[in-house]
C-alpha positions as CSV (number, residue, x, y, z in Angstrom):
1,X,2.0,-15.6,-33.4
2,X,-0.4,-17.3,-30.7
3,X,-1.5,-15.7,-27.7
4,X,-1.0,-18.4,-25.8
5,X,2.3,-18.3,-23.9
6,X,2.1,-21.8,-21.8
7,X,3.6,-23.5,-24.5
8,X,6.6,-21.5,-23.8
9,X,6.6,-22.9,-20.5
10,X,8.8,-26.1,-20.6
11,X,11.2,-25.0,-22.4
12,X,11.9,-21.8,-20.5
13,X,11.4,-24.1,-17.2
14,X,14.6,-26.1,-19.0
15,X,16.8,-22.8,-19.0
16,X,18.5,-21.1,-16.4
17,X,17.1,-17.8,-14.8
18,X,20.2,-16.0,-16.2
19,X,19.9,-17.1,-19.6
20,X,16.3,-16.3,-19.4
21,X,17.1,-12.7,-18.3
22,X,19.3,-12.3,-21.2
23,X,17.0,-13.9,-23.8
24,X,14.3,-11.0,-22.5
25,X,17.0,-8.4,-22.4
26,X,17.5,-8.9,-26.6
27,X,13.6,-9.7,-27.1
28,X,13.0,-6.4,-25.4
29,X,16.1,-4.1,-26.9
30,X,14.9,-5.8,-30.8
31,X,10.8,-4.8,-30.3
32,X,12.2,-1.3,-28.9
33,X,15.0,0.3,-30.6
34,X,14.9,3.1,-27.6
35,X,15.7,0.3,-24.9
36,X,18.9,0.3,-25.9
37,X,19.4,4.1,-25.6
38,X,17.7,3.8,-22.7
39,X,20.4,1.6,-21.1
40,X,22.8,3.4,-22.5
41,X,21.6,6.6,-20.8
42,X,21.3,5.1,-17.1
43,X,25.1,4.6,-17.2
44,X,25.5,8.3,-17.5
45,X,23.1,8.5,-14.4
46,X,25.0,11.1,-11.9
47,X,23.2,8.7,-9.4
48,X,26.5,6.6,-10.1
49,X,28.5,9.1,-8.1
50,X,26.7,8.1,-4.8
51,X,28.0,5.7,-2.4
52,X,26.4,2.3,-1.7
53,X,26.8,-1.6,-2.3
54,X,28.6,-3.2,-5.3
55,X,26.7,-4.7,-7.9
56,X,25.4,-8.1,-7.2
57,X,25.6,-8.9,-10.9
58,X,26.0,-7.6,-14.8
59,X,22.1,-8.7,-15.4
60,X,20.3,-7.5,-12.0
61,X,22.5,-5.5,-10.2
62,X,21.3,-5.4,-6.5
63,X,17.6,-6.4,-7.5
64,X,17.8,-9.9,-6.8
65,X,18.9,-9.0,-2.9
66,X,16.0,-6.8,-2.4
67,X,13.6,-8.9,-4.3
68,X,14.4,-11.5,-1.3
69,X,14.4,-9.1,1.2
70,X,12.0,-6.8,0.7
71,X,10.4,-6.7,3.9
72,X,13.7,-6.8,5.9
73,X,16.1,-4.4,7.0
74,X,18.1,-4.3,4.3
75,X,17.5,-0.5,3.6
76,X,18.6,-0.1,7.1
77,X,21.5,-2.0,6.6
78,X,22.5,0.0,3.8
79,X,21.4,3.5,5.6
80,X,24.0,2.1,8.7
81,X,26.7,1.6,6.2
82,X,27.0,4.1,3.2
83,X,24.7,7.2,4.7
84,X,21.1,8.9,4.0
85,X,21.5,9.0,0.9
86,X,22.5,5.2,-1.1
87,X,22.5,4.2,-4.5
88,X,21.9,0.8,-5.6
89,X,22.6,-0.9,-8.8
90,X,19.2,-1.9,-11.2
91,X,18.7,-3.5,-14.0
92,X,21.9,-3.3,-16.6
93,X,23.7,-1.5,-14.3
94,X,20.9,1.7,-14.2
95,X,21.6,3.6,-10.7
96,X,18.8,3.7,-8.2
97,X,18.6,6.1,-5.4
98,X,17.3,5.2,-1.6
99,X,17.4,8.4,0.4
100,X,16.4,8.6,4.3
101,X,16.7,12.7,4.3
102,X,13.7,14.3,5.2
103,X,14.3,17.1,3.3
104,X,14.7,15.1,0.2
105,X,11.8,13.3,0.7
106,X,9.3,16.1,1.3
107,X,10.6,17.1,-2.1
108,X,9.8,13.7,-4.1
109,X,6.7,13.8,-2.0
110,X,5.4,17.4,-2.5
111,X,5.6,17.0,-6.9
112,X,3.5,14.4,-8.0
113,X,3.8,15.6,-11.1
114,X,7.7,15.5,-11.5
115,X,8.0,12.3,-9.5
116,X,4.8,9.5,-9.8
117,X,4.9,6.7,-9.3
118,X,6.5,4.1,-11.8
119,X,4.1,4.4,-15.5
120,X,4.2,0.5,-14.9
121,X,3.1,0.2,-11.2
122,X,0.4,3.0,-12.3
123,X,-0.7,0.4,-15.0
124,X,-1.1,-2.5,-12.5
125,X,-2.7,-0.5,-9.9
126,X,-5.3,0.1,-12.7
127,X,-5.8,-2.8,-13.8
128,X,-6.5,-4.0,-10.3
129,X,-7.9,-0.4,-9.0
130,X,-9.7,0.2,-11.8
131,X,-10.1,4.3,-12.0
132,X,-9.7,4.5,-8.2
133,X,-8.3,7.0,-5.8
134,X,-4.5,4.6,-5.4
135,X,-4.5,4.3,-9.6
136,X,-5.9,7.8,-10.8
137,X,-3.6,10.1,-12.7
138,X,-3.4,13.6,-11.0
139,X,-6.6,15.3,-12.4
140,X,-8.6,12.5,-11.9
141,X,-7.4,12.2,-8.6
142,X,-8.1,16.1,-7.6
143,X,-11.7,15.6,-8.9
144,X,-12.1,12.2,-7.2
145,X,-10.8,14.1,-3.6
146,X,-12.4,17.5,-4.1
147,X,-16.0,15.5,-5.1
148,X,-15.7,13.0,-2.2
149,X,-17.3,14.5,1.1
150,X,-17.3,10.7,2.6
151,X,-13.7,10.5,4.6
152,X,-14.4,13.7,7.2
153,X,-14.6,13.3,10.9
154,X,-18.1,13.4,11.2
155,X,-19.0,10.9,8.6
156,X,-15.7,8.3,10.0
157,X,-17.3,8.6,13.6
158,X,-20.6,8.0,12.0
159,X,-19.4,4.9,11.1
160,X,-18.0,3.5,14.5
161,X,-20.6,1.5,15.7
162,X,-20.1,-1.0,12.6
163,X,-16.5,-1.1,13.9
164,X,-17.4,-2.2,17.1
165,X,-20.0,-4.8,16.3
166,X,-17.5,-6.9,14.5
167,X,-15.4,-6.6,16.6
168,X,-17.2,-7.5,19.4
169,X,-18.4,-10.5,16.9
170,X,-14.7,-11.4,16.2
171,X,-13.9,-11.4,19.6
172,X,-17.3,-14.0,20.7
173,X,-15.8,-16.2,17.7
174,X,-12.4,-16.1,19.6
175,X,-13.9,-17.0,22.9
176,X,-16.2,-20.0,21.4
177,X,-13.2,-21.8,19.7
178,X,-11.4,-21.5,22.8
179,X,-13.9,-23.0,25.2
180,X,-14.2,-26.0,22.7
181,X,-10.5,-26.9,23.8
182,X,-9.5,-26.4,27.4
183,X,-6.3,-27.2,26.8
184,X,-5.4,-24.5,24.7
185,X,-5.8,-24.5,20.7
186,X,-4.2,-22.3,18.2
187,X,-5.8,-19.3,16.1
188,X,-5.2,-18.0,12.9
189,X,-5.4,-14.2,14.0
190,X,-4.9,-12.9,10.5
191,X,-7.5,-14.7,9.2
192,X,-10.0,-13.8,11.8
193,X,-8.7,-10.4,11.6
194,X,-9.2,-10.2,7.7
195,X,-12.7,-11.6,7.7
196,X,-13.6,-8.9,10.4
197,X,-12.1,-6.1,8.2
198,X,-13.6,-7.1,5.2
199,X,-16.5,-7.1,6.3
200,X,-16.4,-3.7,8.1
201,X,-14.8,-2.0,4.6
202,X,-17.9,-3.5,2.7
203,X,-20.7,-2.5,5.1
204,X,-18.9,1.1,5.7
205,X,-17.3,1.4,2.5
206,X,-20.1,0.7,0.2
207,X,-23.2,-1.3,1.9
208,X,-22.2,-4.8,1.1
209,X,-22.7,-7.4,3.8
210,X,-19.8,-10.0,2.8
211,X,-20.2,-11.7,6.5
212,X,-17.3,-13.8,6.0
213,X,-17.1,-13.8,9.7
214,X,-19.5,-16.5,9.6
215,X,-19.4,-17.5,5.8
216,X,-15.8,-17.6,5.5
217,X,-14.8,-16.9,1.6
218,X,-17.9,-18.2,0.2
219,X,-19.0,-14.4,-1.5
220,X,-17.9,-14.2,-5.2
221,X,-16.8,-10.7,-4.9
222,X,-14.5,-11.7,-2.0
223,X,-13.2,-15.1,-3.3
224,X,-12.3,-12.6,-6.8
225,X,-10.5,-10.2,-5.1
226,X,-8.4,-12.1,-2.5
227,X,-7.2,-14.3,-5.5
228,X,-6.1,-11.1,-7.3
229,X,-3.9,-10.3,-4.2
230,X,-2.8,-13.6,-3.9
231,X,-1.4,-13.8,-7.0
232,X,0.9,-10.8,-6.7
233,X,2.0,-12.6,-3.2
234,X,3.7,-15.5,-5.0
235,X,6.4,-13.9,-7.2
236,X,9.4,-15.1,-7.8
237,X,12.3,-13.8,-10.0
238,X,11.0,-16.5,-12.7
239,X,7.5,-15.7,-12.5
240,X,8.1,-12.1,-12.8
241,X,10.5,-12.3,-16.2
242,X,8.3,-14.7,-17.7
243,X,5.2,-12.1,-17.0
244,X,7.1,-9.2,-18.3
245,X,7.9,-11.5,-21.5
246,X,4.7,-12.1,-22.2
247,X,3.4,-9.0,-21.1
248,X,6.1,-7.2,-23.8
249,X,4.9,-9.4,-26.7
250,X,0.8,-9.2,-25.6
251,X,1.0,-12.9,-24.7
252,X,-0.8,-14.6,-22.2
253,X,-0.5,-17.2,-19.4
254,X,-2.8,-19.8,-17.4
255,X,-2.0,-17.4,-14.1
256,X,-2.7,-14.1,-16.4
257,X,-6.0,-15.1,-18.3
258,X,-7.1,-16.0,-14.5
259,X,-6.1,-12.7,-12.9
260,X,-8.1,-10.9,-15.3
261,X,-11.1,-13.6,-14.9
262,X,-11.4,-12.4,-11.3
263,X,-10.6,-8.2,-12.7
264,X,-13.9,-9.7,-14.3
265,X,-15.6,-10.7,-11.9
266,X,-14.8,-8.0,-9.4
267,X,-15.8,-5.3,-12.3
268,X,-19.2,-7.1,-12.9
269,X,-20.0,-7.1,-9.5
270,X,-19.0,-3.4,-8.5
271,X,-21.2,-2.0,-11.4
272,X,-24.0,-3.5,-10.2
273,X,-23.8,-2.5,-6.8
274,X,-22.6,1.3,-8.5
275,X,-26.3,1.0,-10.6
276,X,-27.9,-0.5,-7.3
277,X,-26.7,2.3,-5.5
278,X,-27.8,5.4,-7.8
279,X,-31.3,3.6,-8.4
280,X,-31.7,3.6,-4.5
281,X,-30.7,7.4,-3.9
282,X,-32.7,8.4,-6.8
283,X,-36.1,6.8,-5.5
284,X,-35.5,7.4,-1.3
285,X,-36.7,10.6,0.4
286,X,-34.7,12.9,2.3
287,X,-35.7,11.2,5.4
288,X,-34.5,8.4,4.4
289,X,-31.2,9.2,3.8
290,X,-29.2,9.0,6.7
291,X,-30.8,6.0,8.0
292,X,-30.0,4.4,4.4
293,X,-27.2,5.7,2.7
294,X,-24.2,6.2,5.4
295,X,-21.7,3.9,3.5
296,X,-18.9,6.0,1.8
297,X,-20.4,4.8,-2.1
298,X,-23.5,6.2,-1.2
299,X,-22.2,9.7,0.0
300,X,-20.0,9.7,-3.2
301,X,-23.0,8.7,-5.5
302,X,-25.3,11.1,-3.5
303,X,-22.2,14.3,-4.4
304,X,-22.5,12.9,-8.3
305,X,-26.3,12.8,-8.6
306,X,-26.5,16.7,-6.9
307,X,-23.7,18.1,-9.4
308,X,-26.6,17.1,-12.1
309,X,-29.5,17.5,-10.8
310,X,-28.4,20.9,-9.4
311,X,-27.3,21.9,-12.8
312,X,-23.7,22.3,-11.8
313,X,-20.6,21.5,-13.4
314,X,-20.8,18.1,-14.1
315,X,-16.8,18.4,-15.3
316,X,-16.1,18.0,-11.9
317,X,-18.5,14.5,-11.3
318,X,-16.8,11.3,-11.1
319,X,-18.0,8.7,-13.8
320,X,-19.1,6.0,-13.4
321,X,-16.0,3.9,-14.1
322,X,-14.3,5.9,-11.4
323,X,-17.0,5.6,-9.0
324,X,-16.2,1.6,-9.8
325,X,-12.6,1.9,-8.7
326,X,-13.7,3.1,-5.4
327,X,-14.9,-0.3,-4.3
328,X,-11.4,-2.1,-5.2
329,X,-9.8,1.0,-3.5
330,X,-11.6,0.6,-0.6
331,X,-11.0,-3.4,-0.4
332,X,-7.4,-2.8,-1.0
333,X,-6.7,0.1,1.3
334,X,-8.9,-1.1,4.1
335,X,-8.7,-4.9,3.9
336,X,-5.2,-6.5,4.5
337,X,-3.4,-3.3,5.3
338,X,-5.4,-2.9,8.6
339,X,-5.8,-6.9,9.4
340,X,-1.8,-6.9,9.0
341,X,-1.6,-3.9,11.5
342,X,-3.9,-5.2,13.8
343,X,-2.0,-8.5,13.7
344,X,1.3,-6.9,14.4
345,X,0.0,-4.8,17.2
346,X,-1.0,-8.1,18.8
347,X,2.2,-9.8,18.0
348,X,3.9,-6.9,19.6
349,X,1.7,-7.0,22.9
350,X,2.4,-10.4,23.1
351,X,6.4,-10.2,23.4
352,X,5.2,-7.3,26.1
353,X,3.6,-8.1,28.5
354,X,4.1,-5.0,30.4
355,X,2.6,-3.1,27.9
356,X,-0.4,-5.6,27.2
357,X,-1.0,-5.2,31.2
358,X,-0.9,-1.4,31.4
359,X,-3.2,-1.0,28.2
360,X,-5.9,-3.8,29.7
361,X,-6.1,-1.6,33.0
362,X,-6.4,2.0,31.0
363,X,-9.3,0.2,29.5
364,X,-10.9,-1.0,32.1
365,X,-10.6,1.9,34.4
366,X,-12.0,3.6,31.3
367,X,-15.1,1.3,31.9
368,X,-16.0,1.2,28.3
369,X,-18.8,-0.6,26.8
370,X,-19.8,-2.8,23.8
371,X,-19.8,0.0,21.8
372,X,-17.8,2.6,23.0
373,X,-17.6,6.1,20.8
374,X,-15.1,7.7,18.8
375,X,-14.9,10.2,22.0
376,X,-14.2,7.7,24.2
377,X,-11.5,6.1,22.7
378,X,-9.9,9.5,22.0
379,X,-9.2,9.9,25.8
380,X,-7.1,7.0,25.9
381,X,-4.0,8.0,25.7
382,X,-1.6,4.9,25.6
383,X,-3.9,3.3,23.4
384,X,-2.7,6.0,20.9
385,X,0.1,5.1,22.2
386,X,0.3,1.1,21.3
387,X,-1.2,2.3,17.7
388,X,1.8,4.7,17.1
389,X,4.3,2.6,18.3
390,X,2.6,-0.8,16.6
391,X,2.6,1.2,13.0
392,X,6.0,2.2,13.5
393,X,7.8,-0.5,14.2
394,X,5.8,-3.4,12.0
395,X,5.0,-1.1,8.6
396,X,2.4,-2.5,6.6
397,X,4.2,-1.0,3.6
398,X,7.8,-1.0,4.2
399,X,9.1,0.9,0.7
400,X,7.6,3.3,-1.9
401,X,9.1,4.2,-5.1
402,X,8.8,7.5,-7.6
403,X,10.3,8.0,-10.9
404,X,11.5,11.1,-11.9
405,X,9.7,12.3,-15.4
406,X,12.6,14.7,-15.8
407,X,16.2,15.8,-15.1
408,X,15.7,17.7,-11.3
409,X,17.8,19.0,-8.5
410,X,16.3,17.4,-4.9
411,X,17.5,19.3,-2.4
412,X,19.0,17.5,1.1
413,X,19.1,18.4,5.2
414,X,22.6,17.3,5.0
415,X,25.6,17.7,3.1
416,X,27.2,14.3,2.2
417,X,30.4,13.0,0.1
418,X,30.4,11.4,-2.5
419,X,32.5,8.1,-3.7
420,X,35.0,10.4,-4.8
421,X,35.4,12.1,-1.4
422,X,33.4,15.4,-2.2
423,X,30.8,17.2,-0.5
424,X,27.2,17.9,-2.1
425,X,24.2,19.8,-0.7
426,X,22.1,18.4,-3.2
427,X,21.0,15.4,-5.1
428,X,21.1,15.6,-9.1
429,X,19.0,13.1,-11.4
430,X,18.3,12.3,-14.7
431,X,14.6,11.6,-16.2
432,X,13.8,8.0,-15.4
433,X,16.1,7.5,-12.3
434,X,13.5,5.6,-9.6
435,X,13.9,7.0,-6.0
436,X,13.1,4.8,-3.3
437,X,11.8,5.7,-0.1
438,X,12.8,3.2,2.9
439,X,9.6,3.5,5.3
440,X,10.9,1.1,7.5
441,X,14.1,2.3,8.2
442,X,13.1,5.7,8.0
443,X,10.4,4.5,11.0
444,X,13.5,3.0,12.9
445,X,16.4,5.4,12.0
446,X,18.2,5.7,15.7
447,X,19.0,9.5,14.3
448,X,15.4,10.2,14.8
449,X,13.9,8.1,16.8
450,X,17.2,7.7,19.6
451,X,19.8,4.4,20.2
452,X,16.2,2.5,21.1
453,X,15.0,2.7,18.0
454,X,14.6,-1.1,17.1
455,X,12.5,-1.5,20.1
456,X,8.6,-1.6,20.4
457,X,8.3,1.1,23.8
458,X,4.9,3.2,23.6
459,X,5.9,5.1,26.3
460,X,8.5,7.0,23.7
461,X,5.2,8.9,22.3
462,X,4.8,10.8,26.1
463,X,8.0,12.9,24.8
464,X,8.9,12.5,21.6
465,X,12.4,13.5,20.3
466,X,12.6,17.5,18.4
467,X,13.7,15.5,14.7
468,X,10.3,13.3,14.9
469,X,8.5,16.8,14.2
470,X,10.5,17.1,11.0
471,X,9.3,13.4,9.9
472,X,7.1,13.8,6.5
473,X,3.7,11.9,6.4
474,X,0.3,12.0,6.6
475,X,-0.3,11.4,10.1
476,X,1.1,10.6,13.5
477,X,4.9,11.7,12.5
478,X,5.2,8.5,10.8
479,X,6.0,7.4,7.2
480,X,3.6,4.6,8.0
């Protein structure tokens, strides 16, 4: 059989999306024998007993809704109507669960190991990741955390002054387009915004000037890697059953064989700023080493290199393939995610311009400088304010999803009825049921947050209602 799966492509561009789901549902049940029982098993799901919306079809269930919504309010839609605690409909009518209760959530949360995430989300985030922090399995992961001495508050604050200087760079960029056109002239904030934070999560992350600020997209690592994100972007439900096709028989496409040209890319560059990195540490003195090995690679590679040259348990080092996944980790946790942010923040300040006013005048009875410290922008409190309120409202992330690797009991903070009328204190699933956790409507649930819940009011974070305390996450008493 040839790898090559474009040849595929007319004819499957000739056929409807439905029959194309079906042809892939008996492709996939006649190479696996288990998909079958698998299917056959979901419709035992006691998932099936929750309430929640009807299935949209036979094929897809409610997946085709939430693949076109899936940064709306649909979860809060469904929340509003059937409850915490909603099951949808997946594919060939497996139940899915979407639960709001804290309780239940802290649960999921708390065991990695009998809820991680999806075996095929763990392969993409690989693939992309590479052996990084978002993509390691649980070991790995305690190793890569317990070895990693670069994300403390010292060495964060340490790093502030980089922060500021694009910033400040940004802002002088802003300010010379605009003087060009008196008569006003639109920006692209997000783009300005994610050349500044690339930039900042190379020089901090792991010494690597990309200076798109004034390059623009010309560097090969960060042309690579912004295609690789781009190309997840663009999914539709045809796209994404002709990738699983393909996938499933170990074929290939055009868009495939180029996604992993720029995995390529984006590999061969890392490792040589990894082998750049642990040839500099080796040769530099002590002296040296704060003044020339402050990015968060270095610190990691310094940690490595003391575990053997100390003699200590080098069981416990990262290798080098992991040190590798750092640098996509850092691009993909620190790049977009914090230009979005940033970009809603200013969206938000924009349709308030109360709240722009009030935060311009705590600045500037502040009196802060070009380069103000971490200190100093600690004491300003409805700035903290704007960030909370900014990351609650306008997620970056609005879901995350777990599947359970065995039959478990999660328990809930309240009882609930069922579709039949009775009462549970508990949620009961089978092994390969996918819970779903709603970030954005857990963010904007009015039981929490109060009847004002939709709206963007910083103020709220002065006095904050009792249930917010309850709210899981890692910071700020949101599940952003």
């Amino acid at each position: 059989m040839s790898s090559n799966f474009d040849s595929l492509q007319p004819l499957a561009s000739a056929l409807t999306i439905k029959t194309l789901l079906w042809a892939g549902l008996g492709l996939v049940v006649f190479k696996y024998g288990d998909g079958l029982f698998w299917v056959v098993k979901s419709w035992a799901s006691p998932l099936r007993r929750l309430p929640g919306p009807k299935s949209d079809s036979i094929l897809l269930g409610n997946l085709l809704t939430l693949f076109k919504r899936q940064n709306s309010s649909i979860w809060e839609e469904w929340t509003e109507k059937y409850g915490k605690n909603v099951r949808y409909w997946g594919f060939l009518g497996s139940s899915q669960l979407s639960t709001t209760d804290m309780r239940a959530i802290n649960f999921v949360l708390s065991q990695p190991t009998m809820f991680p995430k999806s075996e095929r989300a763990r392969k993409l985030l690989a693939r992309i990741l590479g052996a990084g922090l978002l993509s390691a399995d649980l070991d790995a992961h305690k190793r890569q955390v317990a070895q990693n001495p670069a994300f403390g508050p010292p060495q964060i604050r340490a790093l502030v002054p980089v922060f500021c200087e694009k910033a400040n760079q940004l802002r002088d960029i802003w300010l010379d387009t605009i003087s060009n056109d008196p008569e006003g002239i639109t920006i692209d904030v997000l783009q300005g915004l994610s050349a500044a934070t690339l930039d900042i999560i190379g020089t901090t992350g792991f010494g690597y000037d990309f200076n798109s600020l004034q390059r623009g997209d010309e560097d090969e690592l960060a042309q690579a890697f912004s295609k690789i994100f781009a190309s997840r972007d663009d999914r539709t439900v045809f796209k994404t059953m002709i990738e699983l096709l393909a996938e499933l028989f170990g074929l290939s496409t055009e868009e495939t064989r180029r996604f992993d040209a720029n995995i390529k890319t984006v590999n061969r560059i890392g490792m040589r700023i990894v082998n750049d990195k642990k040839r500099m540490l080796r040769q530099i003195s002590k002296a040296d080493d704060d003044s020339k090995s402050r990015d968060i690679l270095s610190l990691l590679i310094k940690s490595n290199l003391a575990q053997e040259t100390s003699g200590g348990n080098t069981d416990q080092a990262m290798t080098d393939h992991e040190v590798l996944g750092q640098i996509s980790t850092f691009l993909a946790a620190g790049h977009e995610t914090t230009a979005t942010s940033t970009t809603w923040a200013l969206y938000a300040l924009t349709l308030h311009p109360t709240v722009q006013d009030k935060l311009r005048q705590e600045l500037i009875n502040a009196g802060l400088g070009e380069e103000p410290s971490m200190a100093e922008l600690e004491k300003l409190p409805y700035l903290d304010n704007v960030v909370h309120e900014s990351l609650r409202v306008y997620p970056a992330v609005p879901m995350v999803a777990r599947q359970a690797v065995q039959d478990a009991v999660i328990p809930v903070s309240e009882s609930y009825n069922d579709r039949y009328g009775v009462v549970h204190s508990s949620i009961s699933i089978q092994k390969w049921d996918t819970v779903r956790i709603p970030i954005l409507a857990m963010n904007r649930a009015k039981d929490v947050w109060g009847e004002d819940a939709l709206e963007f009011k910083p103020e709220r974070w002065d006095n904050l209602p009792p249930q917010v305390k309850e709210m899981p996450g890692l910071w700020g008493n949101i599940m952003t």
